[in-house]
C-alpha positions in Angstrom: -55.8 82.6 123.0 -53.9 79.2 124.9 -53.9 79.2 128.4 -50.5 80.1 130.0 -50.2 77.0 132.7 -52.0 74.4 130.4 -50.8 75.6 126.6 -54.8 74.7 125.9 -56.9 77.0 123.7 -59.9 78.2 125.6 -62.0 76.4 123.0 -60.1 73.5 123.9 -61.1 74.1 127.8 -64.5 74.4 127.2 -64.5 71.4 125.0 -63.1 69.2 128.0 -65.7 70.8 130.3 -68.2 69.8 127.9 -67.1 66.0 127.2 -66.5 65.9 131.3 -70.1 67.3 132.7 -71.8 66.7 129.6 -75.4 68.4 129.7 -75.0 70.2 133.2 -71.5 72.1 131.4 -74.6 73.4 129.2 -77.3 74.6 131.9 -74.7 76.2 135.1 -78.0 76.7 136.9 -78.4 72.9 137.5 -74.9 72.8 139.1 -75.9 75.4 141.7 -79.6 74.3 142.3 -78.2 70.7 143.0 -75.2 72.6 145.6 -78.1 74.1 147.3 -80.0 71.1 147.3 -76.9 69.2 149.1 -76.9 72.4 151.5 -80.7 71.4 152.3 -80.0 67.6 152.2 -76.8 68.2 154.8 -78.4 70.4 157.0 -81.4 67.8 157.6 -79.1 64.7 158.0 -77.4 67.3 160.7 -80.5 67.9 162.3 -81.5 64.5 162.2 -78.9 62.8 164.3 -79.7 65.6 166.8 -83.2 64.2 166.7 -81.9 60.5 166.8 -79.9 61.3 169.9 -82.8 62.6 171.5 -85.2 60.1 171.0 -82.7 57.6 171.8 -81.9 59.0 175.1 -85.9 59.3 176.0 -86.1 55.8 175.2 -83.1 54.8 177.5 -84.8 56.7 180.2 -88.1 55.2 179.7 -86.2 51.7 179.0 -84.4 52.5 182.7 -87.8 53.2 184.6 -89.2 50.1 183.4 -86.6 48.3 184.3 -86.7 49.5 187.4 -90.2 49.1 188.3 -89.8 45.6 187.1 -86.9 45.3 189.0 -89.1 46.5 192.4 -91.8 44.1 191.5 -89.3 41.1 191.6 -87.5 41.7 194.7 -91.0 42.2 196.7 -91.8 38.5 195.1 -87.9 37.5 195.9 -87.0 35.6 199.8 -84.6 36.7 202.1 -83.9 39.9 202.9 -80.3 40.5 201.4 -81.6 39.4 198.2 -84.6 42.2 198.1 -82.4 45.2 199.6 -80.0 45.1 196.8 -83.1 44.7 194.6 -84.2 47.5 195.5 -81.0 49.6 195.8 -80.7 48.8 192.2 -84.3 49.8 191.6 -84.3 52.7 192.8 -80.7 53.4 191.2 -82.3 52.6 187.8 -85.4 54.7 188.7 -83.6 57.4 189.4 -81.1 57.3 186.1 -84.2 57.0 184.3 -85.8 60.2 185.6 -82.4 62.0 185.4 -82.0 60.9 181.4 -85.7 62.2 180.7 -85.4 65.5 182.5 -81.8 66.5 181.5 -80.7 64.3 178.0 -78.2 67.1 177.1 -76.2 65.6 180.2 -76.8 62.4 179.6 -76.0 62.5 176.0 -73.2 63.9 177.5 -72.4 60.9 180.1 -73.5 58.1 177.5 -71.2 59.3 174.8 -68.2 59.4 177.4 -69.2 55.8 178.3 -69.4 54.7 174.8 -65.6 56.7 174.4 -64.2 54.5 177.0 -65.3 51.3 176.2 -64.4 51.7 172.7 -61.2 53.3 173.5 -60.3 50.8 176.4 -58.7 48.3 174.1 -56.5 51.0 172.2 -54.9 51.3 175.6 -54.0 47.6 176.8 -51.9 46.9 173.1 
């Protein structure tokens, strides 16, 4: 019996498979446990930049609250008063980014990766 698009026997076929996949042509089972062991591979590298974004976010936040505190400790040791209020604008302003990234990182995720679009993007833009 030839196959009507090919004009190859079906021993033919099978004997290409065979010289193609070689042992796994001779054990199916191995094809599908290794398909559902890419299902289970692709579904943790999925989860896992979820996770990644997370923890990067927290750490932004926590990076931003440091920064800030620091930033409040060097304008009290900083002279003249213009010099310390905008320190501590700015402290404050990083205080408060920081506290806003820990308690709400879906939004933030949200705002970083808009950011990221734009500064990436910007150059596309000014060829």
């Amino acid at each position: 019996m030839t196959n009507s698009t090919t004009g190859l026997s079906m021993d033919q076929i099978a004997a290409m498979r065979t010289q193609i996949l070689g042992a796994v042509a001779k054990a199916p089972g191995m094809l599908i446990a290794l398909g559902i062991l890419f299902i289970a591979l692709g579904m943790i590298g999925v989860a896992g930049q979820v996770m990644f974004s997370f923890v990067t976010i927290n750490v932004l936040g926590a990076f931003l609250i440091i920064g800030g505190v620091l930033q409040a400790i060097h304008a009290f040791q900083s002279s003249g008063w213009k010099s310390v209020g905008i320190q501590i604008v700015f402290s404050i302003l990083y205080i408060v980014a920081g506290l806003y990234t820990w308690l709400f990182p879906i939004p933030a995720l949200e705002v970083v990766t808009l950011w990221l679009a734009a500064i990436f993007l910007s150059p596309v833009f000014y060829v």
